[in-house]
N, C-alpha and C positions, 0 to 999 in steps of 0.2 A: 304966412305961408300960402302960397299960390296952390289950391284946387282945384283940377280939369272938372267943376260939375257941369259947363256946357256945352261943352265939345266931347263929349265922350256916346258914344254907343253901348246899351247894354241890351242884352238879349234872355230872351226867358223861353226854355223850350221843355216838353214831357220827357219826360225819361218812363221809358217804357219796358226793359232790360232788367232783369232783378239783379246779376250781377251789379251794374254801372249804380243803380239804385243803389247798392248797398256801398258800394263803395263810396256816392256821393256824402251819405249817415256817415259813414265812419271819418272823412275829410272835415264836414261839419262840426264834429262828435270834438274833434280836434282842435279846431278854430274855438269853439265854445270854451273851454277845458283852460284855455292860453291864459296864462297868470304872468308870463313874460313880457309880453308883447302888446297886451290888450289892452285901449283905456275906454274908460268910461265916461259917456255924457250924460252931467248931470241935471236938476232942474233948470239949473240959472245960466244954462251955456259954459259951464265951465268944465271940462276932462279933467282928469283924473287917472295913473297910471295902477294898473293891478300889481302886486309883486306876488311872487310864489308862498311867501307865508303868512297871507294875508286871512286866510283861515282857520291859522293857527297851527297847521300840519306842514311837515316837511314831506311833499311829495316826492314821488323814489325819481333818481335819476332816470332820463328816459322818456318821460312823460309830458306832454305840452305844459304840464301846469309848470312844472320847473321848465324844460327846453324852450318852451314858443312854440309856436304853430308853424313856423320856417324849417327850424332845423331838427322838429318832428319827422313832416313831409319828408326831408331829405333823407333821413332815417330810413322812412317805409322805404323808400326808393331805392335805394342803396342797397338794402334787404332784399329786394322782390328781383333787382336783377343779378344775385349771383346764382 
């Protein structure tokens, strides 16, 4: 699988805004949480994919741990502009 690691731009700036702050934590909060979508690199170079009951719990519908981090977001989104 071809990776853009050397042509890409990435940028890093303060967030100074407590609203935007907070909102960047809860996006975060999100991504972290992803038991869909997430894998894991392990010592030896090798991933590994998360699944949602890999904890042992059925997480409630709704939630990254079951949805993903994608169709989370879309959620908030969807929410925020009615």
């Amino acid at each position: 699988m071809f990776r853009n690691l050397s042509k890409r731009v990435e940028v890093v700036t303060p967030v100074s805004n407590a609203k935007a702050k907070a909102r960047l934590w809860e996006v975060l909060g999100i991504c972290l949480r992803d038991r869909r979508q997430a894998w894991v690199l392990g010592p030896d170079g090798t991933y590994w994919q998360l699944h949602p009951d890999a904890n042992g719990e059925t997480p409630e519908h709704g939630a990254p741990q079951s949805d993903g981090t994608h169709e989370t977001l879309m959620n908030i989104a969807r929410h925020c502009s009615e």
